[in-house]
Every structure is written in C-alpha cells, then in structure tokens.
VOPA-633034 format. One record per residue: x, y, z of N, C-alpha, C, O in turn; residue in one letter. Coordinates in Angstrom, 1 decimal. Layout:
// residues N
+--------+--------+--------+--------+--------+--------+--------+--------+--------+--------+--------+--------+---+
!     nX !     nY !     nZ !    caX !    caY !    caZ !     cX !     cY !     cZ !     oX !     oY !     oZ ! r !
+--------+--------+--------+--------+--------+--------+--------+--------+--------+--------+--------+--------+---+
!      X !      Y !      Z !      X !      Y !      Z !      X !      Y !      Z !      X !      Y !      Z ! A !
...
+--------+--------+--------+--------+--------+--------+--------+--------+--------+--------+--------+--------+---+
This chain:
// residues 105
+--------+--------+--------+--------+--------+--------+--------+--------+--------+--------+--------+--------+---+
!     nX !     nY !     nZ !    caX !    caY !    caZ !     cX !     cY !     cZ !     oX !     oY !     oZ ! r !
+--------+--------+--------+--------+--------+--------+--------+--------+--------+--------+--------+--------+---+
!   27.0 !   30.1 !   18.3 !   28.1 !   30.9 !   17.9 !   27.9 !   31.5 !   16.5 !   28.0 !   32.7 !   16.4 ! X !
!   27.6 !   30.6 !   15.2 !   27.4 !   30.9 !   14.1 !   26.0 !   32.0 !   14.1 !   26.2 !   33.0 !   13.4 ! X !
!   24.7 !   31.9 !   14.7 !   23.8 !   32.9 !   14.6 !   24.3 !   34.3 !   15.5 !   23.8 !   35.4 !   15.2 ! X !
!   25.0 !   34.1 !   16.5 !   25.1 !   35.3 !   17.1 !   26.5 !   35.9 !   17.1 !   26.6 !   37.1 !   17.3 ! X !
!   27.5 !   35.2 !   16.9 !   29.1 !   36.2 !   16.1 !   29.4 !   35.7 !   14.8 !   30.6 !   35.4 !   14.8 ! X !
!   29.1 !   35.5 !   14.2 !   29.1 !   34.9 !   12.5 !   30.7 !   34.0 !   12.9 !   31.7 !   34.3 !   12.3 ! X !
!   30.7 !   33.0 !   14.0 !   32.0 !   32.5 !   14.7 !   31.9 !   30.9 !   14.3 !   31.3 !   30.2 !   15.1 ! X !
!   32.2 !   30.7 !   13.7 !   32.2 !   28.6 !   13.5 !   32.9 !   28.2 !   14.0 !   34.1 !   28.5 !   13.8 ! X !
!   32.5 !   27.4 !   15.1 !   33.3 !   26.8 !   16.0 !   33.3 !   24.7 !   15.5 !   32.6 !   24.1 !   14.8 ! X !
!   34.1 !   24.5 !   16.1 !   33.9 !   22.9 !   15.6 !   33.2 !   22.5 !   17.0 !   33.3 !   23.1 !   18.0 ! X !
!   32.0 !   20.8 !   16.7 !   31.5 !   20.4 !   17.6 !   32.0 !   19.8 !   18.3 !   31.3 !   18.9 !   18.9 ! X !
!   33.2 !   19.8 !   18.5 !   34.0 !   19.6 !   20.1 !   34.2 !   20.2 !   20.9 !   34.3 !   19.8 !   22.1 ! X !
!   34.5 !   21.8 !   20.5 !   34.9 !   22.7 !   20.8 !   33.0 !   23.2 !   21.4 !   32.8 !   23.1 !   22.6 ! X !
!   32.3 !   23.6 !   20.7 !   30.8 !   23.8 !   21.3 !   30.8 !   22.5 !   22.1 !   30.2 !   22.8 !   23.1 ! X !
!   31.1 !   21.4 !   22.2 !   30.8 !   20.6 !   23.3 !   31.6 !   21.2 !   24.8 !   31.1 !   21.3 !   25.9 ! X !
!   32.6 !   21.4 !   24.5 !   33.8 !   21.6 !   25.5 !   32.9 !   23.0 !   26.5 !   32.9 !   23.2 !   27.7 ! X !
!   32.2 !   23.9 !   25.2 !   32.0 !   24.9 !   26.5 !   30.8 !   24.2 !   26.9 !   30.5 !   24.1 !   28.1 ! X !
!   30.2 !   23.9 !   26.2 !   28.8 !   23.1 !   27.2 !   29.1 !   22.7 !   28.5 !   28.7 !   23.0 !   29.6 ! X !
!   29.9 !   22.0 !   28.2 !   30.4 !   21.6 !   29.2 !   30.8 !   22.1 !   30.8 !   30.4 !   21.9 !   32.0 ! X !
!   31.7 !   22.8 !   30.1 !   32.5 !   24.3 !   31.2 !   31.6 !   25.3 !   31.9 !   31.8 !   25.8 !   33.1 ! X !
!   30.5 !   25.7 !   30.8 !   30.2 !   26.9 !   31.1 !   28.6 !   26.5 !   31.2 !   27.9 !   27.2 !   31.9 ! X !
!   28.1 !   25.5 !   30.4 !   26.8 !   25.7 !   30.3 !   26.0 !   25.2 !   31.2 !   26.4 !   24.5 !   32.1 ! X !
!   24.5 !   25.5 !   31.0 !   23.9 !   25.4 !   32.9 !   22.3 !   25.7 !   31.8 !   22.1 !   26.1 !   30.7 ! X !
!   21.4 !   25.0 !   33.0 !   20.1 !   25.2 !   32.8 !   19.5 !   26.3 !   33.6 !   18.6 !   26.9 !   32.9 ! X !
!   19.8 !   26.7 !   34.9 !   19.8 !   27.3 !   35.8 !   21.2 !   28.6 !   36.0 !   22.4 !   28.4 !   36.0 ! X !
!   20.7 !   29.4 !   36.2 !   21.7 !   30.6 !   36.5 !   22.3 !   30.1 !   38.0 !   21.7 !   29.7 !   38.9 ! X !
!   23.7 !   30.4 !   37.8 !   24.0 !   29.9 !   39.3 !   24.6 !   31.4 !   39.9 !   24.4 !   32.5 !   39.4 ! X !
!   25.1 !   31.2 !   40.8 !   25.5 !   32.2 !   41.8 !   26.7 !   33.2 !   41.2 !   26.8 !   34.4 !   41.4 ! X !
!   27.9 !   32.1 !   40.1 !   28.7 !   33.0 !   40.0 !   28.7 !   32.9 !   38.3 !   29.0 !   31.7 !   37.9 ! X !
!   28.5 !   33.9 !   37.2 !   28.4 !   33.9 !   36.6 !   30.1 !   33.9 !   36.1 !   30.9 !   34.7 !   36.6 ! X !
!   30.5 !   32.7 !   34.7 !   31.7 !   32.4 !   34.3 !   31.8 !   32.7 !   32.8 !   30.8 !   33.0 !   32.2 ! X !
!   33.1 !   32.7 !   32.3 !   33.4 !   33.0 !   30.8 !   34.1 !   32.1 !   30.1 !   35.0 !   31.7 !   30.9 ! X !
!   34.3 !   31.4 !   28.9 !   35.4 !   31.1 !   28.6 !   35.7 !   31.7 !   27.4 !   34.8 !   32.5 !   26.9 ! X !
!   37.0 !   31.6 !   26.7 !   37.7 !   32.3 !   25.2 !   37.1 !   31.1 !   24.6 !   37.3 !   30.0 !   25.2 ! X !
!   36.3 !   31.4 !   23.2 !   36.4 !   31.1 !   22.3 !   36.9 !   30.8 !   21.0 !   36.3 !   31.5 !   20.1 ! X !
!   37.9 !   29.9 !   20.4 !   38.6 !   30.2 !   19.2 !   37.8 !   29.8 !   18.1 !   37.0 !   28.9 !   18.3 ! X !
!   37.7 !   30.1 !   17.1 !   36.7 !   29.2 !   15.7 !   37.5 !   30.5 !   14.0 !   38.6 !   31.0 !   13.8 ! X !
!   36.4 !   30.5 !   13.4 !   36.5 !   30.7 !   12.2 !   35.5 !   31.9 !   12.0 !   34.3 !   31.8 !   11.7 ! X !
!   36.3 !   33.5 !   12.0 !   35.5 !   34.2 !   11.2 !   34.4 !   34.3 !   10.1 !   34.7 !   35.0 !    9.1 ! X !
!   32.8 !   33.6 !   10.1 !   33.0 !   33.7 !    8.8 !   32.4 !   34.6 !    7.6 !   31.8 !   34.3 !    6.5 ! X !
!   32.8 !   36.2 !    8.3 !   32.5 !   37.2 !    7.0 !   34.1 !   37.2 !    6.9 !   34.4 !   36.6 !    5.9 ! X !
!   34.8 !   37.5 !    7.2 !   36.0 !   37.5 !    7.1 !   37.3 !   36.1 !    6.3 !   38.1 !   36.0 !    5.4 ! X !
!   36.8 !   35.1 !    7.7 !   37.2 !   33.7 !    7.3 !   38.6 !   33.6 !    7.9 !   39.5 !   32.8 !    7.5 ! X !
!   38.6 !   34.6 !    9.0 !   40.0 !   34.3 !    9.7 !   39.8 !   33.9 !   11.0 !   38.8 !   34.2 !   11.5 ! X !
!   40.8 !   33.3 !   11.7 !   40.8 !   33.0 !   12.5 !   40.2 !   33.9 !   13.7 !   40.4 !   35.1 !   13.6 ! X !
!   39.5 !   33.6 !   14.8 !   38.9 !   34.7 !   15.5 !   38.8 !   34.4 !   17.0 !   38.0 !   33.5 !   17.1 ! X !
!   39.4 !   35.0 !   18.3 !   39.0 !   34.8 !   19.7 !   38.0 !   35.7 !   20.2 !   37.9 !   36.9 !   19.9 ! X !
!   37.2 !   35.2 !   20.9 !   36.1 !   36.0 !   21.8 !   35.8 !   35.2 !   22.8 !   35.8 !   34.0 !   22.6 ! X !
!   35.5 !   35.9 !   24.0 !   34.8 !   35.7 !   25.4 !   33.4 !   35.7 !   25.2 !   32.8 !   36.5 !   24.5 ! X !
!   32.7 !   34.6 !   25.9 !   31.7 !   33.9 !   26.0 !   31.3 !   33.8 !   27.4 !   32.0 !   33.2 !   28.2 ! X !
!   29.9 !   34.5 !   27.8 !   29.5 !   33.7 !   29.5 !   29.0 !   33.1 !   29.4 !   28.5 !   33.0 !   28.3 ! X !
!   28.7 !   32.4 !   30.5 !   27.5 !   32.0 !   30.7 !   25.8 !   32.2 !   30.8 !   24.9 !   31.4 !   31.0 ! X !
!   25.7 !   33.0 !   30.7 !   24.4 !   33.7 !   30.0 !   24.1 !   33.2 !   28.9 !   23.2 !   32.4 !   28.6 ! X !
!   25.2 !   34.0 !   28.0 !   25.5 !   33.2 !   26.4 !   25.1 !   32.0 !   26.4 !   24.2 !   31.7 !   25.6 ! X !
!   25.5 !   31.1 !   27.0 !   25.5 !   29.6 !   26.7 !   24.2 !   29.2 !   27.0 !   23.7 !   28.4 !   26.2 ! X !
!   23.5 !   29.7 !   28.2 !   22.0 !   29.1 !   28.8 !   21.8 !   30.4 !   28.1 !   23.0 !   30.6 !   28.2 ! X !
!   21.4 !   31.4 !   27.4 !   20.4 !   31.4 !   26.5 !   20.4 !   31.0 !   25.4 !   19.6 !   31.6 !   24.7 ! X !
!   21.2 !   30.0 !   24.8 !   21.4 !   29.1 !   23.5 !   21.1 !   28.0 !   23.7 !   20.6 !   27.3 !   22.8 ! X !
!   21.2 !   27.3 !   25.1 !   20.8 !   26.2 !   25.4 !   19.2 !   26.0 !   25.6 !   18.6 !   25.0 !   25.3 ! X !
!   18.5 !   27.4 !   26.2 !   17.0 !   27.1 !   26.3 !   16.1 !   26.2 !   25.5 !   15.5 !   25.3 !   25.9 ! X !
!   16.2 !   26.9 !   24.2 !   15.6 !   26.1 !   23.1 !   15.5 !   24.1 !   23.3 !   14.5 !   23.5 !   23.6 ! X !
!   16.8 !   23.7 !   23.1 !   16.7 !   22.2 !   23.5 !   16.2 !   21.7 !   24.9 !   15.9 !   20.6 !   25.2 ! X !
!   16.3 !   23.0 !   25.7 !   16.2 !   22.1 !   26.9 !   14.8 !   22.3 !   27.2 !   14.3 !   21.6 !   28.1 ! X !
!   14.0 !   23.4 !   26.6 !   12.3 !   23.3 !   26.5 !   11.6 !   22.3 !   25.5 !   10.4 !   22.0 !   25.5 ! X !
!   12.6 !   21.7 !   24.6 !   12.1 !   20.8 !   23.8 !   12.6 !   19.3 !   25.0 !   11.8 !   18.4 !   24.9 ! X !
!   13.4 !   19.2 !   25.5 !   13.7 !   17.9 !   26.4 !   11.9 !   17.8 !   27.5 !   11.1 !   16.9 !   27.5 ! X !
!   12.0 !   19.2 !   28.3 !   11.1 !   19.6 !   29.3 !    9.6 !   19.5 !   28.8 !    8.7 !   19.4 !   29.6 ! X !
!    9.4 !   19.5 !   27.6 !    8.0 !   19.6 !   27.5 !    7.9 !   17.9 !   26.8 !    6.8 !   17.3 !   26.8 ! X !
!    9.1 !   17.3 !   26.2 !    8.7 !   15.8 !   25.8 !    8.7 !   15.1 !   27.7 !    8.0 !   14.3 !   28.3 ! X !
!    9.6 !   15.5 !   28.0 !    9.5 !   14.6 !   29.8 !    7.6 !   14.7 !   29.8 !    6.9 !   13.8 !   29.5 ! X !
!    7.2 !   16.0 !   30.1 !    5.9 !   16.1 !   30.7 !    4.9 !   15.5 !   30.0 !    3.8 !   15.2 !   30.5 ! X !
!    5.1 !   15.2 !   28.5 !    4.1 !   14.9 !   27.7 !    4.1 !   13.4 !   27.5 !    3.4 !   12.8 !   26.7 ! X !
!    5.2 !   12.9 !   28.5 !    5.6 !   11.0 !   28.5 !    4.9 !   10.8 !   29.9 !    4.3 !    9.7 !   30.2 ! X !
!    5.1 !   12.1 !   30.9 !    4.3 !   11.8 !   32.5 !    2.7 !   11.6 !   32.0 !    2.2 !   10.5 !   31.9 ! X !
!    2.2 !   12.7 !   31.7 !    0.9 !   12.7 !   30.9 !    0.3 !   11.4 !   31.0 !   -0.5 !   11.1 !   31.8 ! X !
!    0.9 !   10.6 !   29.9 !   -0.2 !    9.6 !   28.9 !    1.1 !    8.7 !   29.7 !    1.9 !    8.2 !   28.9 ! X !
!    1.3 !    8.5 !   30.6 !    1.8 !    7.1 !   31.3 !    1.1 !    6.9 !   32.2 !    0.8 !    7.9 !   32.9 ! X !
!    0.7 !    5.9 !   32.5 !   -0.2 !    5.1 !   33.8 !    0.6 !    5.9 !   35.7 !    1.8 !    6.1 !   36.1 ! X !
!   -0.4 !    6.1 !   36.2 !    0.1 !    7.1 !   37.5 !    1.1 !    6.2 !   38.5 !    1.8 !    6.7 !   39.4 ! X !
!    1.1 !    5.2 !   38.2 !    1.9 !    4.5 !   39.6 !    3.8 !    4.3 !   38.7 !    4.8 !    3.8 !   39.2 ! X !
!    3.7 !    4.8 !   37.1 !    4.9 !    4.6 !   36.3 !    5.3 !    5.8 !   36.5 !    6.5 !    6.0 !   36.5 ! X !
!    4.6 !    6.8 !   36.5 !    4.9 !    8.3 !   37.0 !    6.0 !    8.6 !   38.1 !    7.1 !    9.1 !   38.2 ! X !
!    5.0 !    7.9 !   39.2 !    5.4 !    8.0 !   40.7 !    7.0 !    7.7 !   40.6 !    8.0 !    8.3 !   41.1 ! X !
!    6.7 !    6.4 !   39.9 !    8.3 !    5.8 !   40.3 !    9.5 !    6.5 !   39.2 !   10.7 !    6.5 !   39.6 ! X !
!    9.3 !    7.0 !   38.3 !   10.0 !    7.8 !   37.8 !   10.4 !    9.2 !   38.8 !   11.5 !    9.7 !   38.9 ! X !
!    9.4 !    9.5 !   39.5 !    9.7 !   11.0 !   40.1 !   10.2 !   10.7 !   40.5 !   11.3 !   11.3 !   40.5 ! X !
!   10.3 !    9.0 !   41.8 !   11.5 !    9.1 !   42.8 !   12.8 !    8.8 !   42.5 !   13.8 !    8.8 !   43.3 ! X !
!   12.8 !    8.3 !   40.8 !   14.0 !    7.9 !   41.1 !   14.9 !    8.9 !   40.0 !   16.0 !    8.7 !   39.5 ! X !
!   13.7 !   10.2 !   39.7 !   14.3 !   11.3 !   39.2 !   14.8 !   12.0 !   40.2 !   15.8 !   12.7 !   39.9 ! X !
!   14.2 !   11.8 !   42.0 !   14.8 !   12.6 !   43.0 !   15.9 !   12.2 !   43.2 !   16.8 !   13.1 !   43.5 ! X !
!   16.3 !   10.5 !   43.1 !   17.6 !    9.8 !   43.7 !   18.6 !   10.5 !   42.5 !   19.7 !   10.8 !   42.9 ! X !
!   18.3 !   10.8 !   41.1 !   19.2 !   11.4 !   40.3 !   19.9 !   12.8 !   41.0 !   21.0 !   13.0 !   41.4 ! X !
!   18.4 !   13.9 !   41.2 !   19.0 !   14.9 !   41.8 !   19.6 !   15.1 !   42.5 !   20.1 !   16.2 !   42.5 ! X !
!   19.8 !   14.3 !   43.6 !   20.1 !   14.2 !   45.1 !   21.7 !   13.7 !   44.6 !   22.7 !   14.2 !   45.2 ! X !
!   21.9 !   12.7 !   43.7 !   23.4 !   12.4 !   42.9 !   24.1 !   13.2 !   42.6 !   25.3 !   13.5 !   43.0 ! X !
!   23.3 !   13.8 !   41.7 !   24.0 !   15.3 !   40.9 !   24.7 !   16.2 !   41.9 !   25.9 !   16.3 !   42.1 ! X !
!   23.3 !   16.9 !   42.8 !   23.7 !   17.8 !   43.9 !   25.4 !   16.9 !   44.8 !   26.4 !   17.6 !   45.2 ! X !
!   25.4 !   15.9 !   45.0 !   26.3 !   15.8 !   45.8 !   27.5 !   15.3 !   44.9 !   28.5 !   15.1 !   45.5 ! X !
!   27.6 !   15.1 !   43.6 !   28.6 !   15.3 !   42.4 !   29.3 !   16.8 !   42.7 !   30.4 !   17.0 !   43.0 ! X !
!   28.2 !   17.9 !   42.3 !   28.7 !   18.9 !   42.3 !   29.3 !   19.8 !   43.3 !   29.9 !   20.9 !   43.2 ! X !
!   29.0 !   19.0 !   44.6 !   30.0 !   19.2 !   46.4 !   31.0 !   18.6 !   46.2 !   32.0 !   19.2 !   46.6 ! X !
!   31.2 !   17.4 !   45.4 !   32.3 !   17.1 !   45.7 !   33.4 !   17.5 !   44.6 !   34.6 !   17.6 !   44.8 ! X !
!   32.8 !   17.7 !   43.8 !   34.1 !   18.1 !   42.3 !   34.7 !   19.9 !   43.1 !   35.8 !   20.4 !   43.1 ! X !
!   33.4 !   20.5 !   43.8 !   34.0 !   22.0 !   43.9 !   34.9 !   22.3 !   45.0 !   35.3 !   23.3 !   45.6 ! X !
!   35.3 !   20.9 !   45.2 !   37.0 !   21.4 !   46.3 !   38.1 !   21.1 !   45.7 !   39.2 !   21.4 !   46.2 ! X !
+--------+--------+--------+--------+--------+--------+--------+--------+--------+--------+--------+--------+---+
C-alpha cells in the first residue's frame, strides 16, 4: 500500500486484507475490498478499493521466497524425507481444498 498509493495502512488492517482478498493463485472470481489508512503526501485520512490482483501481486515476492526455500530444503534432504513430506503435503491440500467447500456455503 505504502509503495504503490503513498497509503499507510496499520498491520492489522494489511493482515485483514490478506486475509479477505489475498490468494497465491488467481481464482475464478476476482474480489475487492475498501481500504482505509493514512495519506502520506497529504497525511489525511484516505479510502481506496483494492483487488485482488493488487494483493497477489504484492504477495508474489514472499511467496517466491517461501517456494524457492521449500525446494531448496527438498534438495539437500535424504529422498525417502522428501517422499513423506510430499504426502503429507497432499493430505494438507486435500484439507485446504475441502476447508474451502465447506466455508463457501
């Protein structure tokens, strides 16, 4: 928010849209939320709309630094500590995916 609308938000509030809006992956229906924070060329109070675009392309940066430390821990770990991470990285996704069936009714 601060590099791209000169907008200071407090980190609850950037957690809050993370939350809401933010995604690693583009999904089907792109969403928005209002913004409140701190002008700061001005220094007044300021609302703006935010999508999700916005958010996953602010988020990329950390989440290529998460993706490239994962692969670089698969790497230099012994192959059968691998394995068992991937399955019980699938049992995660397979969680998630059916977290997010059941929250969307």
């Amino acid at each position: 928010m601060k590099r791209a609308y000169n907008l200071m938000v407090g980190e609850r509030t950037a957690e809050e849209i993370k939350i809401k809006i933010g995604s690693a992956y583009p999904s089907e229906k792109e969403t928005s939320v209002e913004v409140k924070g701190r002008d700061l060329v001005a220094g007044l109070p300021k609302t703006l709309m935010i999508t999700s675009q916005e958010v996953r392309e602010a988020l990329l940066e950390p989440i290529s630094t998460i993706v490239d430390s994962v692969r670089i821990t698969l790497e230099r770990c012994p192959p059968e500590l691998s394995r068992t991470w991937l399955i019980a990285g699938s049992c995660w996704q397979a969680a998630a995916r059916y977290c997010a069936v059941l929250t969307s009714f």
